[in-house]
C-alpha positions as CSV (number, residue, x, y, z in Angstrom):
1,X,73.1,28.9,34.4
2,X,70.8,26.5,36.3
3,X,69.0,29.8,37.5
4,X,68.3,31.5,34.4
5,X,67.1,28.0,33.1
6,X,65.1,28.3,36.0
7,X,63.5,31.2,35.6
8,X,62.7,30.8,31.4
9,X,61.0,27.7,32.0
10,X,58.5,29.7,35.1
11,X,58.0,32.6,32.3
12,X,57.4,29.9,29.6
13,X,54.9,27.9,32.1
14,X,53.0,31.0,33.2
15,X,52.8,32.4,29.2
16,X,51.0,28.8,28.4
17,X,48.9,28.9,31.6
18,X,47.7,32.1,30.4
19,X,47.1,31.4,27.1
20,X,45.3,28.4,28.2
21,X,43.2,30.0,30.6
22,X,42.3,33.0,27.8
23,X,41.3,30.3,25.5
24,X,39.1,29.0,28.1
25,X,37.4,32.1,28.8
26,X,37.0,32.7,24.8
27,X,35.5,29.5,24.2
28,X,33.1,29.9,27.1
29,X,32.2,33.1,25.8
30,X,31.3,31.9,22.4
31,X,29.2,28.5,24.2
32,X,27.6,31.4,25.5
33,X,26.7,32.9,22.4
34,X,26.3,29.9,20.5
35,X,23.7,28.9,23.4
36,X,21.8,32.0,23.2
37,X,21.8,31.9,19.2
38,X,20.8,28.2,19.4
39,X,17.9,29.2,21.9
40,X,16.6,32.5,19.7
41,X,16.8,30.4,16.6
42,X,13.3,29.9,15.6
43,X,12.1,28.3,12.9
44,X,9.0,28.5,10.3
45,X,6.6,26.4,12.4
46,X,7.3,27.5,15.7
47,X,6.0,31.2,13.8
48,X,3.3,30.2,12.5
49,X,1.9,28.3,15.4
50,X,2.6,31.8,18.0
51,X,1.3,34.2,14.8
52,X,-2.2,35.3,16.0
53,X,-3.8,35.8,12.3
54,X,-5.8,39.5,11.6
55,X,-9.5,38.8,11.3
56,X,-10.7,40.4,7.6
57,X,-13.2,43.2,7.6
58,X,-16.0,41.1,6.4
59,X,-15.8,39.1,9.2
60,X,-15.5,42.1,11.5
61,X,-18.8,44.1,12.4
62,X,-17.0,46.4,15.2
63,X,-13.8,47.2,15.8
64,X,-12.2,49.9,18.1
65,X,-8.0,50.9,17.8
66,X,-7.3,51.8,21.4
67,X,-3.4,53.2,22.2
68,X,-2.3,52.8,25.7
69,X,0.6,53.6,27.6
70,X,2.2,51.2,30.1
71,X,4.1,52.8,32.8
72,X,6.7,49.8,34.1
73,X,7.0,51.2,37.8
74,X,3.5,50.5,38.2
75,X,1.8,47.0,39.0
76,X,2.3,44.0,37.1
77,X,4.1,46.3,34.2
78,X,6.7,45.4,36.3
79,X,7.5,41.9,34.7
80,X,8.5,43.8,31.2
81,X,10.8,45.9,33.0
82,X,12.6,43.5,35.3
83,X,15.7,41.7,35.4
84,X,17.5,45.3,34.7
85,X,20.6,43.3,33.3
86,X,20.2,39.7,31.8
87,X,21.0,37.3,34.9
88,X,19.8,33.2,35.2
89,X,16.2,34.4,36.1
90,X,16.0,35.5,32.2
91,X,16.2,39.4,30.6
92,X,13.8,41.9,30.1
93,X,11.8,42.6,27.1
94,X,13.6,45.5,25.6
95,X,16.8,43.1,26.0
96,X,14.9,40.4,24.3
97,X,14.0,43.0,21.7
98,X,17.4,44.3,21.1
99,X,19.1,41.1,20.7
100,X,16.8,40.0,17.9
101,X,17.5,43.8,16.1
102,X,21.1,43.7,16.3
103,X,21.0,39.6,15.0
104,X,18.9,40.5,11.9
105,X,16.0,38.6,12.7
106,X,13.1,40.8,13.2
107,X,12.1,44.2,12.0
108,X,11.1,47.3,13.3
109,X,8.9,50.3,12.1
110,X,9.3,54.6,12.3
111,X,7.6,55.8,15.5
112,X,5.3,58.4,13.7
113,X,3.6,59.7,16.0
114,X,-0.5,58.4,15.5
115,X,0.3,57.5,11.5
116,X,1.9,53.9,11.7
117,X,2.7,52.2,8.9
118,X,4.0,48.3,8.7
119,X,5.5,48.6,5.5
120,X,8.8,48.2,3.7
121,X,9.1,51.4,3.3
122,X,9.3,52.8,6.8
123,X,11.4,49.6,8.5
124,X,14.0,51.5,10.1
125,X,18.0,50.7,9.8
126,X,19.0,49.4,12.8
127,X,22.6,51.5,12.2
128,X,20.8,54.3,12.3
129,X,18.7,54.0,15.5
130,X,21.6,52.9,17.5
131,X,23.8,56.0,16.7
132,X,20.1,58.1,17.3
133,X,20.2,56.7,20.7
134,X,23.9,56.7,21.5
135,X,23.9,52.6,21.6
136,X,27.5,51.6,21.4
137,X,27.7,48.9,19.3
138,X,30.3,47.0,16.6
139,X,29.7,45.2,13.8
140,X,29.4,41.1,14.5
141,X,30.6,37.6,12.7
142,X,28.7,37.1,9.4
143,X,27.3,40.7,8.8
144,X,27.0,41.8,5.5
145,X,25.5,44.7,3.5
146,X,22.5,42.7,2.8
147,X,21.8,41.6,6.3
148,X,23.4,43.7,9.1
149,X,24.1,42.1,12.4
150,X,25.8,43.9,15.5
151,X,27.5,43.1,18.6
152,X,26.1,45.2,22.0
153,X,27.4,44.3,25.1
154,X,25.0,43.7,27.7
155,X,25.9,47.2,29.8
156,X,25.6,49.2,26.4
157,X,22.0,48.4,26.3
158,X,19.7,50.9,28.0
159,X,17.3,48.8,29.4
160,X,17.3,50.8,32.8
161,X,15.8,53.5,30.9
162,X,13.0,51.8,29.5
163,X,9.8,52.8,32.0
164,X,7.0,52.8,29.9
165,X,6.1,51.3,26.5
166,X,3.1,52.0,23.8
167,X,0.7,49.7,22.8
168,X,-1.6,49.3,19.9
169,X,-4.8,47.7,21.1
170,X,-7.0,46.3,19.4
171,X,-10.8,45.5,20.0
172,X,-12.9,43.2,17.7
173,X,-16.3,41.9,17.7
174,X,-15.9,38.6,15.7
175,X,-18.8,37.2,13.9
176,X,-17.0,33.6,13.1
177,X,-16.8,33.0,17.4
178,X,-19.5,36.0,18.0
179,X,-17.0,37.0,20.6
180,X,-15.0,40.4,21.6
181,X,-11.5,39.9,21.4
182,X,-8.8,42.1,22.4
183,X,-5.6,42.2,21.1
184,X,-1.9,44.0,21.0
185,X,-0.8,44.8,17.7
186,X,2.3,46.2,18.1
187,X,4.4,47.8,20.9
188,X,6.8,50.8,20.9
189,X,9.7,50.9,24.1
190,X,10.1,54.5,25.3
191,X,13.2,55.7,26.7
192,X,13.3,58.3,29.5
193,X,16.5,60.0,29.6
194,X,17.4,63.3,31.1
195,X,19.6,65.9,29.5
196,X,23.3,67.2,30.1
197,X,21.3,69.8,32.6
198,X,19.4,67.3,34.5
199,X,15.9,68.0,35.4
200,X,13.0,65.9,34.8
201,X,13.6,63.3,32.1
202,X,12.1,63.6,28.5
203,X,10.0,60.6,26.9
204,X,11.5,59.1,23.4
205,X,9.4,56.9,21.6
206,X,12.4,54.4,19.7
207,X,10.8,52.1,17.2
208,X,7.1,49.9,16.6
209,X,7.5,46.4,16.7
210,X,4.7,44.2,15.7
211,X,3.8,41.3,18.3
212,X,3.5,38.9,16.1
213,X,7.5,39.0,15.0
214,X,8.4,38.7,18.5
215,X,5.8,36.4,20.0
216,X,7.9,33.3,19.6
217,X,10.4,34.3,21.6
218,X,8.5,36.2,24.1
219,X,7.1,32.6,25.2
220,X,10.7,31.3,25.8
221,X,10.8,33.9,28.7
222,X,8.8,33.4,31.7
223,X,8.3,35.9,34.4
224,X,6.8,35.9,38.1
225,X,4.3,38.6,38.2
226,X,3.5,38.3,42.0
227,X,5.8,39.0,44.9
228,X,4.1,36.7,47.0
229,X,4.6,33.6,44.6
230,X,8.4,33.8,43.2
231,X,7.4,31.0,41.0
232,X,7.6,31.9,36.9
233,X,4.0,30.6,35.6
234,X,3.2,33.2,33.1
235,X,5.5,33.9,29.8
236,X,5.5,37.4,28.4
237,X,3.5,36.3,25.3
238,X,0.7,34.8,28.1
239,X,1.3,38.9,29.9
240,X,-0.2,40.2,26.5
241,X,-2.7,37.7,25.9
242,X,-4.6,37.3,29.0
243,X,-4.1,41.0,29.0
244,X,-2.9,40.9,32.4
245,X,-1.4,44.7,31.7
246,X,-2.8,47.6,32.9
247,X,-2.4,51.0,31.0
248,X,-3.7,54.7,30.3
249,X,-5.3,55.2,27.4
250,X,-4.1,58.2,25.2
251,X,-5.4,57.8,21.9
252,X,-8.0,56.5,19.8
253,X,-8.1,56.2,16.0
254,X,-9.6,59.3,14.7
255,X,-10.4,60.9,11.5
256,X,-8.2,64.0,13.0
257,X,-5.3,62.0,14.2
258,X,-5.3,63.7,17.7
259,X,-4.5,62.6,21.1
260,X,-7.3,62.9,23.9
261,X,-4.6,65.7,25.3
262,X,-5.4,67.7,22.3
263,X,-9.3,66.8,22.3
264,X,-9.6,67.5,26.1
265,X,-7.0,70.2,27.5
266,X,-8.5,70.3,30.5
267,X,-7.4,67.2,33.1
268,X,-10.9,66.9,34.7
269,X,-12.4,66.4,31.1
270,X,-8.9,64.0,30.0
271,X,-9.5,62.1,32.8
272,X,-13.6,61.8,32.4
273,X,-12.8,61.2,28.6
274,X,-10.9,57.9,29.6
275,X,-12.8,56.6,32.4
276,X,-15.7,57.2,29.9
277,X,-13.9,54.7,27.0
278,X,-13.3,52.2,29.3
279,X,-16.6,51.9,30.4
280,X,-17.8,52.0,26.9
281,X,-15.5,49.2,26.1
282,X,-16.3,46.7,28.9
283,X,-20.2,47.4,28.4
284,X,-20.3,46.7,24.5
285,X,-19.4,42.9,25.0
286,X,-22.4,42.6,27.8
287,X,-24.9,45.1,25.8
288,X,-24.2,42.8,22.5
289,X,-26.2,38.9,24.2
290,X,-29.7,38.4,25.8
291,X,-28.9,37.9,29.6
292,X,-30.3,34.9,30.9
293,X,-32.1,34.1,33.7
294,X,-29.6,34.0,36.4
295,X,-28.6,37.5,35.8
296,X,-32.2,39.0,35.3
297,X,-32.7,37.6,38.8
298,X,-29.7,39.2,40.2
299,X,-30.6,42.4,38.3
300,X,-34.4,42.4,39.9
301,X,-32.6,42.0,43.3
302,X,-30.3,45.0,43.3
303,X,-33.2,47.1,41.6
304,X,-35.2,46.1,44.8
305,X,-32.6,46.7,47.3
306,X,-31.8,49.8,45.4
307,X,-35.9,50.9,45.7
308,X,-35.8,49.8,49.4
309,X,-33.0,51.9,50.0
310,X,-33.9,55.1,48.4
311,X,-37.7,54.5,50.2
312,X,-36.0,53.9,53.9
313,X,-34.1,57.4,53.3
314,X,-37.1,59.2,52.1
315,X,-39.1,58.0,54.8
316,X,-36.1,58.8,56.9
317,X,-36.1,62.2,55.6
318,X,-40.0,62.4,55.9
319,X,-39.9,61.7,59.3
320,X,-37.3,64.1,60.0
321,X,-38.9,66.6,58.5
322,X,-42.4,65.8,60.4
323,X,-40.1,65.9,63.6
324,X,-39.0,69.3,62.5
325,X,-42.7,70.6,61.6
326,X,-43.6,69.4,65.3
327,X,-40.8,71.1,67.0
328,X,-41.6,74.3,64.9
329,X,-45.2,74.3,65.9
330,X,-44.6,73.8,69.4
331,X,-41.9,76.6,69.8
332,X,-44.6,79.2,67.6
333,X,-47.6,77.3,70.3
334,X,-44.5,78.3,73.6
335,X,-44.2,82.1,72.2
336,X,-48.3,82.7,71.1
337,X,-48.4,81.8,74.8
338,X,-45.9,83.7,76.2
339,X,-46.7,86.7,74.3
340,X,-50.8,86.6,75.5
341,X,-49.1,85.4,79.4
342,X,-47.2,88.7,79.0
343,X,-50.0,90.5,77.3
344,X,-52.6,89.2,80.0
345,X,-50.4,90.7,83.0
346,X,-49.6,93.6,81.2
347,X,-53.7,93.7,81.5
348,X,-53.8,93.0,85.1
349,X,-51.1,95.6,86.4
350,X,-52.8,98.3,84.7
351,X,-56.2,97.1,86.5
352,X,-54.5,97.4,89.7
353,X,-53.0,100.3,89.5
354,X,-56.6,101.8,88.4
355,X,-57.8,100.3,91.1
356,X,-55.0,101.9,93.2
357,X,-56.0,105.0,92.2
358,X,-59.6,104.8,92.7
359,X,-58.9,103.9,96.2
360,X,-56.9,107.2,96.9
361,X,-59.4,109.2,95.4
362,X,-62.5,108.1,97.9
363,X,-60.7,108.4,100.8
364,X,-60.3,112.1,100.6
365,X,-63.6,112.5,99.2
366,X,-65.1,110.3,102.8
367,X,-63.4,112.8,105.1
368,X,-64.9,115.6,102.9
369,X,-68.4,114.2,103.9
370,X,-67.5,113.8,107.4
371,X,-66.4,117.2,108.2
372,X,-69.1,118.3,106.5
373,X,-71.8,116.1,108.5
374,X,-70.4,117.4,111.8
375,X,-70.4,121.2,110.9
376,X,-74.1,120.8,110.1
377,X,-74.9,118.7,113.3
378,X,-73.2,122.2,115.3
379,X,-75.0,124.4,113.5
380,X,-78.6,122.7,114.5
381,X,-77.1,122.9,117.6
382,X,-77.4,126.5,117.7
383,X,-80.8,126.8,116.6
């Protein structure tokens, strides 16, 4: 009896140790939640002081829509794309980005493809997308029709398949600062996933989010963007607006609403067509002021060590091409002289060989006259 009494008060123990322990873990999960609520909770001011407000046309006199693509596995594009899973460094933009969809506190836009419209009507449902893009998900505390919210668990969330993201850039020339300004818009995560056959992996553009909806929270996350300096100086709002991005542009607004692939099938011509607007872009702020004297100094310098230059390799070339004149003279001078040399003893061994023969023709003639001279000296003789 003392046994089983024993044994029902170690069961009854370990049931309340359990229980205890599972309320423990419960609550820490919901301080957790609470916490990260608490943080993301933004209010009215805090918006309005991140909100960058749109210049209006009439105080615009040049203005250029510029769409880029960001690849994340390349230079500091790395800082959107990195911690893969939320950890105490922080969580990645795309996680930042999801959390605020599935809590009903920002909005997000139809990717249509060069026609985007911030409008009521094309705000996407957040249901929707998720099941589009096989997001498991359940529906959270306080969700109603009127404002959704959703639970996603942290490895539901494909942030490992977010490499690249699109960016609507804007450049303005402002006539109230008389400065060029250049600003993001809006920003659309891609997600590169590979089919049930494998191969290489096939871009889909999710959703547009404009920057200013997400701002204030961006600058609650900081991130390192140097591997030499592990020290987080920069927020991701400060990433966009010291522009410290680097991306390809793809687009730019046209009447036609094509891609510079369509405009320029060829790669040499895609590739010229870029490097072109970009140079066109960082020369219109310079091309717009008078320089001053400084940089007409520095300008009159390079223009003469650009003249002295090109002058020391055409005389360069002048002189090698003098050098090459001289050499060419004196190999025609060497062969004029060589052919008269052989010409002139051609002359001379025909002269001795005349001579030769001359010689071998008087000798018989001077015994002819001899043995003539003798037969007449006999024949006196006689007489």
């Amino acid at each position: 009896m003392k046994t089983l009494k024993l044994i029902l008060a170690t069961l009854l123990v370990g049931a309340v140790a359990s229980t205890a322990s599972a309320q423990v873990v419960k609550k820490n999960d919901s301080d957790r939640k609470a916490k990260d609520e608490k943080a993301a909770a933004i209010t009215g001011r805090q918006q309005s002081f991140y909100e960058v407000k749109e210049a209006s046309d009439a105080d615009l006199q040049w203005m250029k829509v510029i769409y880029r693509s960001l690849d994340l596995t390349k230079g500091k594009n790395s800082a959107l794309y990195y911690p893969e899973e939320p950890n105490e460094d922080g969580q990645s933009l795309f996680f930042i980005i999801m959390r605020l969809l599935a809590n009903d506190q920002i909005c997000a836009y139809e990717y249509l493809d060069g026609r985007e419209m911030f409008t009521d009507e094309y705000k996407i449902k957040v249901d929707e997308m998720l099941d589009r893009f096989h997001i498991m998900n359940s529906p959270a505390k306080g969700s109603n029709d009127k404002h959704p919210k959703y639970d996603i668990e942290d490895a539901d969330i494909p942030g490992n398949e977010i490499l690249s993201y699109y960016i609507i850039e804007r450049w303005e020339f402002d006539t109230r600062s008389n400065q060029m300004k250049t600003r993001v818009d809006a920003l659309c995560p891609v997600l590169h996933r590979m089919d049930e056959f494998g191969g290489e992996a096939i871009k889909y553009p999710m959703f547009w989010v404009k920057l200013n909806d997400i701002r204030p929270y961006m600058a609650q996350q900081y991130v390192f963007t140097d591997d030499d300096n592990n020290l987080s100086r920069y927020s991701l709002d400060d990433f966009f607006k010291l522009n410290m991005y680097t991306g390809d542009i793809y687009k730019t607004k046209n009447l036609r609403n094509q891609s510079l692939r369509q405009q320029f099938p060829d790669e040499e011509a895609y590739k010229h067509a870029q490097d072109s607007i970009e140079q066109r872009l960082k020369a219109f702020n310079k091309d717009l002021w008078v320089p001053s004297r400084e940089e007409l100094k520095a300008r009159a310098e390079a223009k003469a060590k650009l003249e002295a230059e090109k002058n020391g390799e055409e005389t360069e070339e002048a002189a090698d091409e003098t050098a090459t004149d001289d050499k060419a003279k004196k190999e025609s001078k060497k062969s004029v002289k060589t052919k008269r040399g052989s010409k002139a003893e051609k002359e001379k061994d025909a002269k001795a060989k005349s001579s030769k023969s001359k010689v071998k023709e008087r000798k018989p003639k001077a015994t002819k006259s001899a043995s003539t001279g003798a037969a007449r000296s006999v024949r006196n003789r006689k007489k």
